[in-house]
N, C-alpha and C positions, 0 to 999 in steps of 0.2 A: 866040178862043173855041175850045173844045177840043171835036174832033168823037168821037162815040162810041165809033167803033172802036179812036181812038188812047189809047194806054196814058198814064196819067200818068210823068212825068222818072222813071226809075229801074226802072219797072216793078213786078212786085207781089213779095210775098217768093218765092213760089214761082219766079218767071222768075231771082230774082237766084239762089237755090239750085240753078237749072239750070245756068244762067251757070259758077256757083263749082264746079259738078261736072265741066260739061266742060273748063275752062280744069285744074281737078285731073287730070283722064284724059290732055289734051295732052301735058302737061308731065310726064305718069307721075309723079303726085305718090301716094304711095301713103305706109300708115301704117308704113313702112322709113324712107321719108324722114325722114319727124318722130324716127322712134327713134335714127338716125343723128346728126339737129340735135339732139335731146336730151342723147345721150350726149357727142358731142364738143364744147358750148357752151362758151365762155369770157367771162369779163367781159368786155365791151367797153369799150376806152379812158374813162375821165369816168363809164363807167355806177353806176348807184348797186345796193349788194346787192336792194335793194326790186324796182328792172329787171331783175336777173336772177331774183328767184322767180318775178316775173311769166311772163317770157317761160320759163322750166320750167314752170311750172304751165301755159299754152298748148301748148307741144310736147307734156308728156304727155298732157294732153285727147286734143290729134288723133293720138298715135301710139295711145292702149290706148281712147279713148272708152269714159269708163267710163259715161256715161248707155244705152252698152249693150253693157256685158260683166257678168257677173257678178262677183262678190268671189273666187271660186275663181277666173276666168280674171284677174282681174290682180294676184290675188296670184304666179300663173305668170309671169304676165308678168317681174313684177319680179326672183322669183325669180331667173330666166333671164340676165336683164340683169346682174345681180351676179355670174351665174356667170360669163358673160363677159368681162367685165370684168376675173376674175380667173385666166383659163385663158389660157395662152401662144398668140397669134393664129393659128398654124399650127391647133392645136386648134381656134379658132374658124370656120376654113373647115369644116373636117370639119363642124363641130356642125350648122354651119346650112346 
C-alpha cells in the first residue's frame, strides 16, 4: 500500500523536467551543444536516411526551440549557420 507522501514510480512531470534540467546544467548541456551535434552529425553505420531526419529534426528542436523563438530569430539562426559553414574556421573563431 502506497502511503501519501510517497510519490508514485517515476515521479510527476514536473519532478522528471526538474530532474532533466539539472542533469542538463551538470553536464553544461547548453543549446551550443545540440548546434555543434546538429551541424557535425553523420549517418551512422546500418542507420536508415529516416534515423537521420529524425535525429536532425531533434537536435534542431533543442538547439533553436522553435516552440519559443520567433520566425525572425530562427530564420537568424539558420542564416548564421550557413554562413559558417561557409567562412574559412579561422574566421569562425573571430565570428563567434
Amino acid at each position: 500500500m502506497m502511503r501519501e507522501e510517497q510519490k508514485p514510480e517515476g515521479g510527476t512531470q514536473d519532478d522528471r523536467q526538474f530532474q532533466g534540467r539539472t542533469i542538463l546544467t551538470k553536464y553544461e548541456i547548453t543549446p551550443d551543444t545540440y548546434q555543434r551535434q546538429f551541424r557535425y552529425l553523420k549517418i551512422e553505420s546500418g542507420g536508415t536516411p529516416q534515423e537521420l531526419y529524425v535525429r536532425l529534426k531533434d537536435l534542431f528542436s533543442k538547439w533553436v526551440k522553435p516552440e519559443k523563438s520567433t520566425l525572425k530569430e530562427i530564420t537568424e539562426t539558420i542564416i548564421l549557420e550557413q554562413f559558417l559553414r561557409m567562412v574559412h574556421p579561422e574566421l569562425e573563431a573571430i565570428i563567434l
